[in-house]
N, CA, C and O atoms as a printed pandas DataFrame, in Angstrom:
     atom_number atom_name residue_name chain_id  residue_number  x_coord  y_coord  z_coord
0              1         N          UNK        A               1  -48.771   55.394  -19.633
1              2        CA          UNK        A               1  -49.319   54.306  -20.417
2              3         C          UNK        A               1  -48.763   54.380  -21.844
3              4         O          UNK        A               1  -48.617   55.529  -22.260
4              5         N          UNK        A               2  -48.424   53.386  -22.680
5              6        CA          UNK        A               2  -47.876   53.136  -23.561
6              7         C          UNK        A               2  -48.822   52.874  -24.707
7              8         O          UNK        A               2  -49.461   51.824  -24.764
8              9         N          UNK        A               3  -48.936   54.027  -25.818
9             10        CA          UNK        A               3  -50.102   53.436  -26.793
10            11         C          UNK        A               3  -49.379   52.588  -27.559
11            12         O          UNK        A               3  -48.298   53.094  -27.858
12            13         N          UNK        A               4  -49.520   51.632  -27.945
13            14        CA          UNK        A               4  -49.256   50.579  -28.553
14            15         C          UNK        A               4  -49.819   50.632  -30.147
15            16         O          UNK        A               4  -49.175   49.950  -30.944
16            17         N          UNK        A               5  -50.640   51.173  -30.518
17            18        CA          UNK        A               5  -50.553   51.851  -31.965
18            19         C          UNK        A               5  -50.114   53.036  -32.429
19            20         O          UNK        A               5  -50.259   53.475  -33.570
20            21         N          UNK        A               6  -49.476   53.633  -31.349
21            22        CA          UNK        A               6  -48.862   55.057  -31.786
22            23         C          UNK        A               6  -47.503   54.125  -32.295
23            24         O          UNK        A               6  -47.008   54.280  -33.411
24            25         N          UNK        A               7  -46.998   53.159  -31.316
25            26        CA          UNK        A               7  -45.560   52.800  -31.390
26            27         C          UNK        A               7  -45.229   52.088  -32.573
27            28         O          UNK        A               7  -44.103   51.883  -33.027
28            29         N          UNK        A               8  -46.355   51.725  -33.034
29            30        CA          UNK        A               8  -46.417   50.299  -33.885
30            31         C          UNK        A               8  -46.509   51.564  -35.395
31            32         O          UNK        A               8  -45.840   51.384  -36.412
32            33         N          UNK        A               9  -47.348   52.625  -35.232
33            34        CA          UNK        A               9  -47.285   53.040  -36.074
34            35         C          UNK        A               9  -46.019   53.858  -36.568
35            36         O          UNK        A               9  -45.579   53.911  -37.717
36            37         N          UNK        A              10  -45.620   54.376  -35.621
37            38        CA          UNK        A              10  -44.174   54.750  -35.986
38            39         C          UNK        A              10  -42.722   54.052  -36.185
39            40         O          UNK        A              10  -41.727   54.541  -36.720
40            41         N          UNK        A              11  -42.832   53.195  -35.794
41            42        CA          UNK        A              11  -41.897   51.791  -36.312
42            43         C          UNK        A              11  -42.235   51.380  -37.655
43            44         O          UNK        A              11  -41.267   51.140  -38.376
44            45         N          UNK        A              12  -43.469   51.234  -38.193
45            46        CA          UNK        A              12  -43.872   51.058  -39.593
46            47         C          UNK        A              12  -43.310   51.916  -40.631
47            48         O          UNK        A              12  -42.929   51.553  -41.744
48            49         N          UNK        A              13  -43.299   53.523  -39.970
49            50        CA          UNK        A              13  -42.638   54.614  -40.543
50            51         C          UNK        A              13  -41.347   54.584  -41.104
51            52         O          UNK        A              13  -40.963   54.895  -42.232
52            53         N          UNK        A              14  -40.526   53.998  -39.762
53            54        CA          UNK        A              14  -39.387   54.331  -39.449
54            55         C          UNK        A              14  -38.629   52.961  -40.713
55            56         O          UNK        A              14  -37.711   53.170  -41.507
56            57         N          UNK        A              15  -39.201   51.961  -40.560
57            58        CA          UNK        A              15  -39.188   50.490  -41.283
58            59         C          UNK        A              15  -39.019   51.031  -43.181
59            60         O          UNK        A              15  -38.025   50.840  -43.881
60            61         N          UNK        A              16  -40.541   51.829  -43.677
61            62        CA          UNK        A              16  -40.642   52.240  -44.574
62            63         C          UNK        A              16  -39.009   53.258  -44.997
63            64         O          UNK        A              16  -38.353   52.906  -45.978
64            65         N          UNK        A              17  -38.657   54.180  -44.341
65            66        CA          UNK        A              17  -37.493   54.980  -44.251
66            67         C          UNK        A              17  -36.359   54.385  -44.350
67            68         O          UNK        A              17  -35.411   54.999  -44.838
68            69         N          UNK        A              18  -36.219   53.106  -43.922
69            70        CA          UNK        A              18  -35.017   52.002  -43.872
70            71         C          UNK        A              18  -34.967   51.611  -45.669
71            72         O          UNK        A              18  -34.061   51.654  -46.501
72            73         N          UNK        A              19  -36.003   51.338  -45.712
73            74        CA          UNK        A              19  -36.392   50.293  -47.165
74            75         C          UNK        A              19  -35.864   51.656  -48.105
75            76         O          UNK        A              19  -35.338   51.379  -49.183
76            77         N          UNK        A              20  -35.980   52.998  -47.757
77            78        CA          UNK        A              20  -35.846   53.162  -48.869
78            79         C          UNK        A              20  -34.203   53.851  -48.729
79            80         O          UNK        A              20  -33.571   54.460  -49.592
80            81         N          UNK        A              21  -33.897   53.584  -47.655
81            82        CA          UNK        A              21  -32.131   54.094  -47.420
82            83         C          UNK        A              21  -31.421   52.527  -48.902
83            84         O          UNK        A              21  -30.619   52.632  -49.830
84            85         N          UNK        A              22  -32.035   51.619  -48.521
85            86        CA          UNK        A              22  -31.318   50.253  -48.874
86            87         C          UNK        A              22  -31.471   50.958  -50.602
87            88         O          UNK        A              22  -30.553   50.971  -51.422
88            89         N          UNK        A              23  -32.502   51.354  -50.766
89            90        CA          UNK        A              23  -32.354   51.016  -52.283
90            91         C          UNK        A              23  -31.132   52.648  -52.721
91            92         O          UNK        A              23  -30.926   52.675  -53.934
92            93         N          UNK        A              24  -30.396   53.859  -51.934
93            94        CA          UNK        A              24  -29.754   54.532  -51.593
94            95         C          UNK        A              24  -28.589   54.036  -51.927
95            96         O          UNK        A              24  -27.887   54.342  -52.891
96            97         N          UNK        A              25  -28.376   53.144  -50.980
97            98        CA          UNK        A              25  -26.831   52.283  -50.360
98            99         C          UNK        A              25  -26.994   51.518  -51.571
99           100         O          UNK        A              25  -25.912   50.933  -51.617
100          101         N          UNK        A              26  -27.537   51.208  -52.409
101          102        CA          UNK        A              26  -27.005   50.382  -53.987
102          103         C          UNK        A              26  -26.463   50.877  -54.954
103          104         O          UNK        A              26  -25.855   50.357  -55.890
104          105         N          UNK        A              27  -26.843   52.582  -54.560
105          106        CA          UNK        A              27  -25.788   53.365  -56.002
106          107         C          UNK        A              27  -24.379   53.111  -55.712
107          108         O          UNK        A              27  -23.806   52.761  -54.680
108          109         N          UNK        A              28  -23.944   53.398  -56.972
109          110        CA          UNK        A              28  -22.229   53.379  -56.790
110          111         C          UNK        A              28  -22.333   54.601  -56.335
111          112         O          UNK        A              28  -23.404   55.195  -56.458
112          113         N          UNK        A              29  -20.845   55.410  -55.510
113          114        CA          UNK        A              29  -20.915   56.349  -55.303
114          115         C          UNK        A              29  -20.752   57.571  -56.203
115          116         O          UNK        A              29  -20.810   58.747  -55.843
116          117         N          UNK        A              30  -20.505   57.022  -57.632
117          118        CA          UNK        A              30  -20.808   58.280  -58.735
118          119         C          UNK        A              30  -22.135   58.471  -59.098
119          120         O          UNK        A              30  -22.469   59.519  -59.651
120          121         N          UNK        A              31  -23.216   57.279  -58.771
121          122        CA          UNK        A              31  -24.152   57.752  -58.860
122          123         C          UNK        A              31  -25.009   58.396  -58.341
123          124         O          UNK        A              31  -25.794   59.166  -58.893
124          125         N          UNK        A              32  -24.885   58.002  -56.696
125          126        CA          UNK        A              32  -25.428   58.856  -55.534
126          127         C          UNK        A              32  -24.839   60.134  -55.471
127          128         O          UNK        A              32  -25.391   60.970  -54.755
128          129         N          UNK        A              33  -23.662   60.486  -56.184
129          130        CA          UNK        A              33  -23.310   62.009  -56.150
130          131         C          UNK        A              33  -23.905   63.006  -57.474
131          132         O          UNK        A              33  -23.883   64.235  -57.413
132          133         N          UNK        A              34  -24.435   62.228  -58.672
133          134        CA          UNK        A              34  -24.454   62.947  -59.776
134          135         C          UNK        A              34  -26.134   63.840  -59.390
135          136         O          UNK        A              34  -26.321   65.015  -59.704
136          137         N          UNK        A              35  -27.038   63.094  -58.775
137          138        CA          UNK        A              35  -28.260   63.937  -58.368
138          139         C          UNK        A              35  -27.962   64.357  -56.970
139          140         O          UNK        A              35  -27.438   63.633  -56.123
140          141         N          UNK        A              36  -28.298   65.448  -56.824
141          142        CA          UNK        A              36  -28.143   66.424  -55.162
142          143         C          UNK        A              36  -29.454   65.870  -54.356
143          144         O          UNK        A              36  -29.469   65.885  -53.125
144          145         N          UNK        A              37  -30.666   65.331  -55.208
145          146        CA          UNK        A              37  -31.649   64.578  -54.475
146          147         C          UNK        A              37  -31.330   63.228  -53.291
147          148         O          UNK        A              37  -31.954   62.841  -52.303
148          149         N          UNK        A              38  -30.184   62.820  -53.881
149          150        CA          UNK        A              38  -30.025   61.942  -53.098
150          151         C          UNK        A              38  -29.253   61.828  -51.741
151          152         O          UNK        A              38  -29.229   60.910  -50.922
152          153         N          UNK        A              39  -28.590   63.124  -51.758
153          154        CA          UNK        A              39  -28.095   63.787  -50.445
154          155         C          UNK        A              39  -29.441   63.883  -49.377
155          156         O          UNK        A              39  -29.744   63.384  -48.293
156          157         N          UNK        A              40  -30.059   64.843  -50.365
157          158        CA          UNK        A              40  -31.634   65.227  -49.234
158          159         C          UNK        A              40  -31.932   64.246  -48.757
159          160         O          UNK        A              40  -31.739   63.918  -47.587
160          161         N          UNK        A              41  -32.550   63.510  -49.768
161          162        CA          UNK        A              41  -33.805   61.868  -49.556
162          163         C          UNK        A              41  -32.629   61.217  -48.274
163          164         O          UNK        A              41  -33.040   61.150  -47.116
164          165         N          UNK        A              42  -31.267   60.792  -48.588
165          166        CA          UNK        A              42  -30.370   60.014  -47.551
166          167         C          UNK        A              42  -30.814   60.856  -46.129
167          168         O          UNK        A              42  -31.319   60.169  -45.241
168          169         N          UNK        A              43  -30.603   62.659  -45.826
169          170        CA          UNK        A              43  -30.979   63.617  -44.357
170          171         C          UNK        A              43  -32.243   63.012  -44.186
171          172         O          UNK        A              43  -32.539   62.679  -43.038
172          173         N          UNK        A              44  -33.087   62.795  -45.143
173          174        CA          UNK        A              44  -34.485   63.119  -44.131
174          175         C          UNK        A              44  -34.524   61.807  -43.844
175          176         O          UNK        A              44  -34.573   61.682  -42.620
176          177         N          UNK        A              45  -34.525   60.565  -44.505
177          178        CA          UNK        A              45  -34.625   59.690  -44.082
178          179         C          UNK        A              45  -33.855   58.786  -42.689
179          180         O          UNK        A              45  -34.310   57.819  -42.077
180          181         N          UNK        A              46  -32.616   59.481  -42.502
181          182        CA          UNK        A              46  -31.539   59.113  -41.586
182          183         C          UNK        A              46  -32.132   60.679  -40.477
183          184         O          UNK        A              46  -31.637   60.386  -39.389
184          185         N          UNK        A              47  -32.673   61.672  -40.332
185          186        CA          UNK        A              47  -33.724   62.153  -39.480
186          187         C          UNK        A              47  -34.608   61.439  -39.465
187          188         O          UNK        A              47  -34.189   60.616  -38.650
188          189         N          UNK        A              48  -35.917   60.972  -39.861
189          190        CA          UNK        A              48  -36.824   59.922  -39.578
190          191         C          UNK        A              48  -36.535   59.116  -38.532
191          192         O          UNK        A              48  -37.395   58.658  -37.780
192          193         N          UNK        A              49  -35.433   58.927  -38.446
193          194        CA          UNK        A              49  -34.940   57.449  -37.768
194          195         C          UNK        A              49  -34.094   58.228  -36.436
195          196         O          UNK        A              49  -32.964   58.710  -36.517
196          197         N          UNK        A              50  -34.895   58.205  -35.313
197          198        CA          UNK        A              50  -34.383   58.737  -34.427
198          199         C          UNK        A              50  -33.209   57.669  -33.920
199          200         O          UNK        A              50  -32.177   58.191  -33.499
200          201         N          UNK        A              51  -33.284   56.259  -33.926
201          202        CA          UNK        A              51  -32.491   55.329  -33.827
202          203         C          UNK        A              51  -31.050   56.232  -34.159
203          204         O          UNK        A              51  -30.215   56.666  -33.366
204          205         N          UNK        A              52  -31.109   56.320  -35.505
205          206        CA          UNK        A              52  -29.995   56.762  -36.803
206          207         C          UNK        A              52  -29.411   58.114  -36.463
207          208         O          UNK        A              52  -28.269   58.410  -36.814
208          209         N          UNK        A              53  -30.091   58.830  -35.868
209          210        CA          UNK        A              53  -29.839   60.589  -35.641
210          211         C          UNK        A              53  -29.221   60.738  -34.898
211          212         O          UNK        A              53  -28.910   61.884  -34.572
């Protein structure tokens, strides 16, 4: 049986994780390289996303 708020809730997750790749993918790439945070935040979020992994 398929819970249907487990799924819904983890698609919401996965949705949230997207939104914040996009605002990621707007640095230039000198800027996404000058903080090492943004390496991490890009792994976990592209893990989140089993789609993506």
């Amino acid at each position: 049986m398929i819970d249907r708020q487990l799924i819904t809730r983890k698609i919401s997750l996965i949705l949230e994780d997207l939104a914040a790749m996009t605002r990621l993918s707007q640095l230039s790439r000198e800027q996404y390289l000058e903080d090492p945070i943004n390496e991490a935040l890009a792994e976990r979020y592209l893990g989140a996303c089993p789609i993506l992994a």
